[in-house]
Structures are given as C-alpha cells and as structure tokens.
C-alpha positions as CSV (number, residue, x, y, z in Angstrom):
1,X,-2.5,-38.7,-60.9
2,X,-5.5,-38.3,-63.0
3,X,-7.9,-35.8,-63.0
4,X,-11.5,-34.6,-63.7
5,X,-9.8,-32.5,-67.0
6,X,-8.9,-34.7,-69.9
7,X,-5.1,-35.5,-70.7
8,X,-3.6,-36.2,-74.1
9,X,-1.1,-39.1,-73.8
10,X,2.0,-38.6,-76.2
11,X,1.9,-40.3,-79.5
12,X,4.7,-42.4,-78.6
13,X,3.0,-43.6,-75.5
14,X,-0.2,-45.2,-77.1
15,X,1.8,-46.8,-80.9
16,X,-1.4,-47.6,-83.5
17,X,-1.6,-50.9,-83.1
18,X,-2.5,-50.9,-79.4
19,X,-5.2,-48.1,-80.4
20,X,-6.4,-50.7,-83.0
21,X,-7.0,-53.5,-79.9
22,X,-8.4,-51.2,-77.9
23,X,-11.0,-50.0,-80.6
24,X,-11.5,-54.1,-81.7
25,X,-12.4,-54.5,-78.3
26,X,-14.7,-51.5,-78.0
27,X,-16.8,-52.4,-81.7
28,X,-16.9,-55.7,-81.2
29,X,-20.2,-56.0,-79.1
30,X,-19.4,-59.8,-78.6
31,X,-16.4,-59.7,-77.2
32,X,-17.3,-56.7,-75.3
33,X,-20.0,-58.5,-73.8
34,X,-17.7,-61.4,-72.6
35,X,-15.5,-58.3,-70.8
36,X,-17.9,-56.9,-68.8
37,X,-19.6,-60.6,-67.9
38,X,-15.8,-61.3,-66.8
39,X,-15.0,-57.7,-65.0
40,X,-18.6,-58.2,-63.5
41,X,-18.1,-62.5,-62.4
42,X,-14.5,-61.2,-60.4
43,X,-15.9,-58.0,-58.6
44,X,-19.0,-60.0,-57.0
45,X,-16.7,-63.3,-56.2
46,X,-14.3,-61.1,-54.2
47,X,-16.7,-58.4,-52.6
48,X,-19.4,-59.9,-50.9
49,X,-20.8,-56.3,-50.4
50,X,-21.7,-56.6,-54.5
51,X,-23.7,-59.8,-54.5
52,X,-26.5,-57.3,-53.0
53,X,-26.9,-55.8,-55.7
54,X,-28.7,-57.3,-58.8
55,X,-27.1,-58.7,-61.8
56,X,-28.4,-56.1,-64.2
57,X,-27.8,-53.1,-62.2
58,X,-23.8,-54.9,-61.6
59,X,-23.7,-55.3,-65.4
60,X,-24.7,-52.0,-66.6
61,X,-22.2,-50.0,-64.2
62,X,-19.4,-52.5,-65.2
63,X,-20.8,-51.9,-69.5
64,X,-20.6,-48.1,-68.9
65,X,-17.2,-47.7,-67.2
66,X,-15.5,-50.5,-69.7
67,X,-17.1,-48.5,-72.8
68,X,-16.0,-45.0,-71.5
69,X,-12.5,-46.8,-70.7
70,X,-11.8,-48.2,-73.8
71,X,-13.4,-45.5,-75.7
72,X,-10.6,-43.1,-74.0
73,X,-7.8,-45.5,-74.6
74,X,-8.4,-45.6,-78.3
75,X,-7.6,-42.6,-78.6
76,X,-4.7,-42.4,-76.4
77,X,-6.1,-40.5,-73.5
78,X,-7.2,-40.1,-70.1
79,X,-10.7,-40.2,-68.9
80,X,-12.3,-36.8,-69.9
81,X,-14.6,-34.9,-67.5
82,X,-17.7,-36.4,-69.1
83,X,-16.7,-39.7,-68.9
84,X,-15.4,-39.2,-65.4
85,X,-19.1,-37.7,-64.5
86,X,-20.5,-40.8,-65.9
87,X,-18.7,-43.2,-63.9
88,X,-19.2,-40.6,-60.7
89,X,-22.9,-41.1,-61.2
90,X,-22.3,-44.9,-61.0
91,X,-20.5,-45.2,-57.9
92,X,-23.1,-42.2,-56.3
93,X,-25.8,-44.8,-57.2
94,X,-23.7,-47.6,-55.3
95,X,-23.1,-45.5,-52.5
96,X,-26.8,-44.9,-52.0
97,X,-27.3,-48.5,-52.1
98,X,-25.1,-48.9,-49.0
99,X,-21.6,-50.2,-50.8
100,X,-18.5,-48.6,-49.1
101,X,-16.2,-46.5,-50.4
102,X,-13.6,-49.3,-50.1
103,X,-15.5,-52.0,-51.7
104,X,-16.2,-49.5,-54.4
105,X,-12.6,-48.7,-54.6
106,X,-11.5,-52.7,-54.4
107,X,-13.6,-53.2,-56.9
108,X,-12.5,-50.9,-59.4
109,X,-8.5,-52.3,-58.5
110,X,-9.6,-55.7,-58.9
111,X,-11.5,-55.3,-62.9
112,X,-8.8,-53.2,-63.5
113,X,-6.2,-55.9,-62.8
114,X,-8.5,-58.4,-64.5
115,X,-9.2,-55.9,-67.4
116,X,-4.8,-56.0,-68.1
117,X,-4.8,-59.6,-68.3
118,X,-7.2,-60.0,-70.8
119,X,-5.9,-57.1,-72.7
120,X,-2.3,-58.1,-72.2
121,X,-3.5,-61.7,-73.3
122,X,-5.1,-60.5,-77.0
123,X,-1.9,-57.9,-77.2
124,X,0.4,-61.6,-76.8
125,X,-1.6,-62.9,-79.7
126,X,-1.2,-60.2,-81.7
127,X,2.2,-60.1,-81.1
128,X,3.0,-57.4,-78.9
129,X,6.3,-58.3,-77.0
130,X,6.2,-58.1,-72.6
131,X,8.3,-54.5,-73.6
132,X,6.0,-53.6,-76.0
133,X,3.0,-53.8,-73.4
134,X,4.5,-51.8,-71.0
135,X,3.1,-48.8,-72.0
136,X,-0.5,-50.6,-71.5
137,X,0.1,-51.0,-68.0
138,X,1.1,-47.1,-67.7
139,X,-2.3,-46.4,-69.5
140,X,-4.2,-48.6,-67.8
141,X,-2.7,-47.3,-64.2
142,X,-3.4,-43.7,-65.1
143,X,-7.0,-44.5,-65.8
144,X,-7.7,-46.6,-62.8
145,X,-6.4,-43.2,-61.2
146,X,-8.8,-41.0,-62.6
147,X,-11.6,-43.2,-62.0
148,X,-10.7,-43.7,-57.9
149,X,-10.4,-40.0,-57.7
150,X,-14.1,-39.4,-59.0
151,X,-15.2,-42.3,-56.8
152,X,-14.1,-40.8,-53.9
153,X,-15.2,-37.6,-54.8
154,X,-18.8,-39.0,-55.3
155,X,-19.1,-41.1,-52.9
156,X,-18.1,-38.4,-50.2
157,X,-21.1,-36.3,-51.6
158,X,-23.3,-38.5,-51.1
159,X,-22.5,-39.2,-47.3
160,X,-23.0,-35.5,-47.1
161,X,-26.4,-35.3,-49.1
162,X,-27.3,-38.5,-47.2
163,X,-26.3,-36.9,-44.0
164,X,-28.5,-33.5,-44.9
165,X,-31.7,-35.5,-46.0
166,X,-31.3,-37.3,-42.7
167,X,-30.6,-34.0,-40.9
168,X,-33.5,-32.5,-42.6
169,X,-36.5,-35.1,-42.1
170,X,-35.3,-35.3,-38.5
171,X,-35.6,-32.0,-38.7
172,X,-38.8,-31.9,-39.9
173,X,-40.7,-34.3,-37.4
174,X,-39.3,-32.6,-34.5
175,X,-40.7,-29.2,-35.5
176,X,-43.8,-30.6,-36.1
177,X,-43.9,-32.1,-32.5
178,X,-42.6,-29.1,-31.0
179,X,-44.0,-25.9,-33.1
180,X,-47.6,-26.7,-32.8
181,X,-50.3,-28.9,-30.8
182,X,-50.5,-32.2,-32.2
183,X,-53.1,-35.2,-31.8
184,X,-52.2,-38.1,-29.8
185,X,-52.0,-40.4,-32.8
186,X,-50.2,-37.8,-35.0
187,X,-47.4,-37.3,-32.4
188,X,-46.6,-41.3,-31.8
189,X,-45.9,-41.0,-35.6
190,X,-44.0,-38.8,-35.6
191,X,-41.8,-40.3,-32.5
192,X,-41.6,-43.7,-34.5
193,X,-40.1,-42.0,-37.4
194,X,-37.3,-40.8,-34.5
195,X,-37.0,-43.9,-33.8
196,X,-38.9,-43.0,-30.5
197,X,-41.0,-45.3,-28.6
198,X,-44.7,-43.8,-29.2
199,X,-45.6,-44.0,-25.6
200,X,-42.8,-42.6,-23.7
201,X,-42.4,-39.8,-22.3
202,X,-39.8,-36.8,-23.3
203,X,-38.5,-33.4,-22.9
204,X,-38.4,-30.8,-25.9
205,X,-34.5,-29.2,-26.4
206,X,-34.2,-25.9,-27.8
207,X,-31.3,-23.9,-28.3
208,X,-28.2,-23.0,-31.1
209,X,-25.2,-24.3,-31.1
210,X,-21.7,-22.5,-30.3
211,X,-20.0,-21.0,-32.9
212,X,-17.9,-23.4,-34.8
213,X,-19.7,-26.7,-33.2
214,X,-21.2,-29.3,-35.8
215,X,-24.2,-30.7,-36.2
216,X,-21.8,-34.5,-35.2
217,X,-20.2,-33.1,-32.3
218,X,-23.3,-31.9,-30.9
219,X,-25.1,-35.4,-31.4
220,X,-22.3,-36.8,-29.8
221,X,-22.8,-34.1,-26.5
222,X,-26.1,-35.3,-26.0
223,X,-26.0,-39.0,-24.8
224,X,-27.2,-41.2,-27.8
225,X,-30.2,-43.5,-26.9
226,X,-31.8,-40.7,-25.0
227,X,-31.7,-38.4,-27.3
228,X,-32.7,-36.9,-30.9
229,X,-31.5,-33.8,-32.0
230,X,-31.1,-31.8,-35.1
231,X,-29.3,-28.8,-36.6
232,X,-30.9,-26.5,-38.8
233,X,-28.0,-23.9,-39.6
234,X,-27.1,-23.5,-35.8
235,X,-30.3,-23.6,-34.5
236,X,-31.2,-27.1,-32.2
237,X,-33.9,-29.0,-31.8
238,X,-34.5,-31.8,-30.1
239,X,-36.0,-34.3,-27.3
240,X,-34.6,-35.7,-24.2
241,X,-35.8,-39.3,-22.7
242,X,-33.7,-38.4,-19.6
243,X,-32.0,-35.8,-17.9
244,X,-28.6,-35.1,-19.1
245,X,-25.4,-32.7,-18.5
246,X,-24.4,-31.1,-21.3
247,X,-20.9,-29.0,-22.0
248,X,-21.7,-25.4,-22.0
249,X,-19.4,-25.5,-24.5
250,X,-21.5,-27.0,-27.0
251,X,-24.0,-24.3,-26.9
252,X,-27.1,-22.6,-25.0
253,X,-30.0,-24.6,-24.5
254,X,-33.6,-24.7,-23.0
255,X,-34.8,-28.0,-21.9
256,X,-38.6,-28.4,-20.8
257,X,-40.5,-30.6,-18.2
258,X,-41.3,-34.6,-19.9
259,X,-44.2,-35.0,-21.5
260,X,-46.2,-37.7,-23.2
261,X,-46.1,-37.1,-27.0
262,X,-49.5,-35.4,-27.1
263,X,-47.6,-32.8,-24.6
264,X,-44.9,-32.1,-26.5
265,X,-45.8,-29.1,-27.6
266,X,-45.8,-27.3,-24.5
267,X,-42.7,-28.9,-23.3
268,X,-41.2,-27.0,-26.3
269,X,-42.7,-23.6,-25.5
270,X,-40.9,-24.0,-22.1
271,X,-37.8,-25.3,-23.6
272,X,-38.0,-21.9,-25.6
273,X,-38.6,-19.6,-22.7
274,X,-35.8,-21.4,-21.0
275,X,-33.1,-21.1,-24.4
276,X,-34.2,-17.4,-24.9
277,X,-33.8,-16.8,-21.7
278,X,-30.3,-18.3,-20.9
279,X,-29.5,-16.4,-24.2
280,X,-30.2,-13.3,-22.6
281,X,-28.3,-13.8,-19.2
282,X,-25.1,-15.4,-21.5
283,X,-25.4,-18.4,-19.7
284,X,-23.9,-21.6,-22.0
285,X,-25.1,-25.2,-21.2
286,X,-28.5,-26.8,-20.7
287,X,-31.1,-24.9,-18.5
288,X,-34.4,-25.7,-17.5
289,X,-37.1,-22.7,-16.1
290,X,-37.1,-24.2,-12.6
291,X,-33.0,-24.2,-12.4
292,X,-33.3,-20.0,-14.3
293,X,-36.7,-19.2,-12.3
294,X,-37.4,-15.4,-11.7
295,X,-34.8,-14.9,-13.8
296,X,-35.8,-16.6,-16.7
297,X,-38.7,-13.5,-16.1
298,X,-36.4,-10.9,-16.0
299,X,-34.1,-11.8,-18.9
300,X,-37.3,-12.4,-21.2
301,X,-39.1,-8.8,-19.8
302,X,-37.3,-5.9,-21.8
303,X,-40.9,-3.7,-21.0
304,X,-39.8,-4.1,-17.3
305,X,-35.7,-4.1,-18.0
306,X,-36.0,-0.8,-19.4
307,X,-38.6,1.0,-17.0
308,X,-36.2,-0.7,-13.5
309,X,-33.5,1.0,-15.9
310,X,-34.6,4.3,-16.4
311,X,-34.9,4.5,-12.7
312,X,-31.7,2.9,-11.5
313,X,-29.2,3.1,-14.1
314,X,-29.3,6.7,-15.7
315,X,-28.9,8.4,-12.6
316,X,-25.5,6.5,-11.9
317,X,-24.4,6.9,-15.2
318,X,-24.4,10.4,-15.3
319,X,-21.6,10.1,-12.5
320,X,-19.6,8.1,-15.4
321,X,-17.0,5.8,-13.5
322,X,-17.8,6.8,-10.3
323,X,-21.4,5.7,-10.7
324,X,-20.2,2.7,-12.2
325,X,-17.9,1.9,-8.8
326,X,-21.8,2.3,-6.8
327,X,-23.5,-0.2,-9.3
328,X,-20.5,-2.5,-9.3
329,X,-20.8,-2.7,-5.1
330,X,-24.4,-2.5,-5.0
331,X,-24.5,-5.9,-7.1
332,X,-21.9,-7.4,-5.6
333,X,-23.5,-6.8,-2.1
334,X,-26.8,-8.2,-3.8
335,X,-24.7,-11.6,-4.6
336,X,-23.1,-11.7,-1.3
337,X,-26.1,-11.7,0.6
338,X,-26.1,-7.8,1.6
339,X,-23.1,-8.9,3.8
340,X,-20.9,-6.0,3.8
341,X,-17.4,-7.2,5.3
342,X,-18.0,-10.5,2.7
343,X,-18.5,-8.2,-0.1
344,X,-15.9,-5.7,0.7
345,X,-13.2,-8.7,1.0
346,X,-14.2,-9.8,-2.4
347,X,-14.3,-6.3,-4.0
348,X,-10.4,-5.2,-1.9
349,X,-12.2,-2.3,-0.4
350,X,-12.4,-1.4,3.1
351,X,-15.8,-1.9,4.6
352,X,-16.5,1.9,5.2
353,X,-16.6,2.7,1.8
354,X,-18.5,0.1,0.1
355,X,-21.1,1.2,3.6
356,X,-20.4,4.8,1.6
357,X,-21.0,3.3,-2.2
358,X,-24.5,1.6,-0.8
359,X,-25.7,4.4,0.6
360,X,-24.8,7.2,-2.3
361,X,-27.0,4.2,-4.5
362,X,-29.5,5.6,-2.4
363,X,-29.0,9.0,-3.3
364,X,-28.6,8.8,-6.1
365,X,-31.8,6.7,-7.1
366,X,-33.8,6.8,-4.3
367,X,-33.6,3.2,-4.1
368,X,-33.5,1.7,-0.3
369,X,-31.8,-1.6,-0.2
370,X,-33.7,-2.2,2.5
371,X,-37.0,-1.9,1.1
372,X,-38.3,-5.4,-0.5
373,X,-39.9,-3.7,-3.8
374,X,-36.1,-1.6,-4.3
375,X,-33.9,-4.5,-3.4
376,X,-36.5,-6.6,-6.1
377,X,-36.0,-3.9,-8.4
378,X,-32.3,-3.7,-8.0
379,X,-32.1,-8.0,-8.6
380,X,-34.0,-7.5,-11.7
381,X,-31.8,-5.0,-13.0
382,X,-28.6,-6.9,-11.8
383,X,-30.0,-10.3,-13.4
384,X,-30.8,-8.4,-17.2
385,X,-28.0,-6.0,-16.9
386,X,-24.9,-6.7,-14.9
387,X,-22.0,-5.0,-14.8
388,X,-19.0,-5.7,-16.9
C-alpha cells in the first residue's frame, strides 16, 4: 500500500506512451476541465452527503486531487508527501464540513473508477491493447491507495481537534460559572452555550479523573441529559441537573448543593471542599459535604491534623509496632462503637487485651476515651490518618 513517502514505479511499469496520455491530459486545460466536471457530476449523484456542499468548493477539491494525480502518473510515480498533504488538507476541510469518513472514502473509490474509464477510453483510441492497459489499472489502484491512507489519517485528526475545541469551550464556560461570581444574565449565557436551560437549577462537579479514564468514558459515567462535564488534563468539571451515582472507579469527585445559575459559584466552592476533601480521606466516587460532614473538616485541616498528631501519634510511635497494635485497636474500637467484645471479634483478639491496648492508649497519651474532647480528638486523628 501506498504511503505518505514518494515511490518510483519501474520504467517498465509506466511505457512512454501512457506517460504521454497522462501528461495530454494534465496540459490540456479543456479536457481537464471536462475530467473534473465528470469526476465531480458522479461523486455528488451517488453521495448525497456531497450535494451539501457547493459546486465550487466540490470542483476545486476534485481540480486539485486530479492535477496532483495526473501530475504523479506522468512521471511514473506514486503520490509524494506533498501532494499527499495537499489532498489531506482537502478531505480535513470536508471533514469539518460534516462529510464522513466513508462518504469521503466512497467518494474517492467512485472518481477513481470513473477516472479508469475515461483514461482506459482515450488509451483505446490511441491504441493501447486491454493488455497493454493493465498496468494503468496497477497505477491507478496504488494511487487510490495512497490517497485513502491520507484521508483517513486526516480525517481522524480532525475528530480529535474537533473533539479538543469542543472539550475546550466546554471547558471554558464551566469555569467561568464555577471559578468566580457571575451576574444573573452572564451565567444563563453561559448555560445556553451548554446547552443548559438558563433557568434551571444545577449542581457544580469537581474532581479528577482515575488514572487511565478518558475524558469519553467519563461522559459516559455521568448520565447524559443531566449532565455537562469536561476534562482538562485529568482534572473535572462539571454540573449536575440531578443527583446521580457515579462508579468510584471513574474517579474522586465533589458535588455541591443545586443552585440557580447566579449560584453557581458557590455550589462549586462546595463541590471543591467536598473533591479535596474525599481526596484526602482516599475515598473514590461522588461525594457531597453533607454525606463527608465533620470529616470533610478534618481531612481539609492539616493546622489541626498535625497539632491532634503531635499529641496522639508520637508517643505511640516511639513504641514502634507495639504502639502501632494500641492505635490499630483504639480505631477499631472508635468504628465499632467503643464495643469491646465487637471489636475484639473483628480484630481475633481476646477481649482482655484489646481492654489492655485501650487503656496503655491512655498511658501512653494521656488521652481518655471516655472523655468527649479525647474521644473527638482521637476521631479526628483516625478520619486524617488511619492506620494501614
């Protein structure tokens, strides 16, 4: 198959007197014209998707690729990277007009059938035999080749440049809901251009995605209809119309209260504490602050974290894996609701000693679980930093 590098055919391949139609056709602007009016009449009968676009743009493309073609097959070769570029440009300039990659491609098939006859046609009346023109059909094959590699190549790009730009002004209207107070009438614009109804009402998503997720999987993970989001790099934005359940294994997310669009702003402050917050306690999936409450205080504290831990943790860990052993129970009895023979079940210990672990915790600290400032302490701690 062809490619974007330029390929000598062998002498023997392309004989003189074909070069000679193939450069009659090329210099002769008349007859050239008739080609392309031909190659342009047979594409837009059989693809309805080219009848949008208008005759002179249809023209032009079908001028450009027949004059690079021909202009190659003169001189017995393939397409070279220039003229390949060329043609890309074309079919990128379709793409953007909404034609599809197989339309594109039909298209091409379809001139280049039509493009043999006609060819095969003036080789008859110059006497080439049905042998003789064999070789035609080899060159003519090889080209169509080249030419369906580039338009595949080009038309991929632009989905993904499309896709960006869409990611990107998406992008763009969402932060400037969500990263600053916005007017009334300011924010329904922005909600139309999300194709948003201006008056509803919506809740801000912030968060980043897991590693490995893309920016189309994560769309699809948040119920389309209800919601907008965009991904900058890993980082989410978005808005909610409804509440929704979302895979944790999309992600960590922050979702905040609904708000009318003038509001939105400090839905997305909360939807922040809530993502930073669920960031800090490892938790994957969509949170709000009323689900994460204190918590959501003590994972976004590290002031606090690291006074409660000066105070509870050195002391154990200067007793290495023993202390560890008194932290592991004392948290475990916080999650068990201080029920000892519960928590000693769970940890395969007998209930005397975890009743021995608790109280070296108080030793050790000072801490009394049974006084409400320690046992809130203790929480905090177990909520920023829990054991392994």
């Amino acid at each position: 198959m062809a490619t974007w590098e330029a390929g000598v055919l062998e002498e023997p391949t392309v004989p003189a007197a074909m070069r000679e139609l193939f450069a009659d056709l090329a210099d002769d602007e008349e007859r050239l014209q008739v080609l392309v009016a031909r190659l342009a009449e047979v594409i837009s009968q059989a693809i309805p998707e080219y009848r949008t676009l208008p005759d002179e743009v249809l023209l032009a493309g079908v001028r450009h690729t027949v004059t690079a073609g021909l202009g190659s097959a003169k001189q017995g070769r393939l397409p070279d990277s220039d003229e390949l570029r060329g043609i890309a440009e074309i079919i990128a300039d379709r793409a953007r007009r909404g034609l599809s990659l197989a339309a594109i491609l039909d298209a091409y098939h379809l001139a280049g059938q039509e493009f043999w006859t006609i060819v095969a046609q003036e080789g008859r009346r110059r006497g080439f035999t049905d042998t003789e023109l064999l070789p035609m059909i080899e060159i003519v094959r090889r080209w169509i080749d080249g030419v369906t590699v580039a338009a595949a190549t080009a038309h991929h790009q632009v989905g993904i440049d499309s896709a960006r730009e869409d990611e990107a002004r998406t992008g763009a209207a969402l932060r400037a809901l969500l990263d600053q107070p916005v007017r009334a009438e300011s924010a329904g614009v922005h909600l139309v251009q999300l194709g948003l109804d201006p008056i509803g009402h919506y809740a801000a998503v912030r968060g980043r995605a897991a590693e490995g997720v893309t920016a189309p999987a994560l769309r699809e993970g948040f119920p389309p209809g209800s919601s907008v989001i965009a991904v900058v790099d890993r980082d989410v934005v978005g808005l909610l119309g409804a509440a929704v359940v979302v895979d944790e294994r999309l992600g960590t997310f922050g979702v905040g209260p609904l708000r009318p669009a003038a509001e939105l702003y400090e839905s997305g402050v909360t939807a922040g504490r809530a993502f930073a917050a669920a960031a800090q306690l490892h938790r994957p999936g969509l949170h709000t602050l009323d689900e994460l409450r204190l918590a959501a205080v003590a994972a976004t504290d590290p002031e606090m974290a690291k006074i409660v831990s000066d105070r509870l943790l050195a002391p154990l860990r200067d007793k290495g894996r023993y202390g560890d052993d008194v932290w592991q129970s004392v948290v475990s009895y916080l999650r068990h609701g201080f029920r000892v023979d519960e928590t000693a079940a769970a940890m395969h210990v007998h209930p005397n000693t975890l009743r021995h672990r608790l109280a070296q915790f108080t030793v050790l600290t000072g801490a009394d679980l049974r006084n409400p400032a320690d046992i809130a302490e203790t929480w905090w701690l177990a909520t920023v930093d829990p054991p392994d």
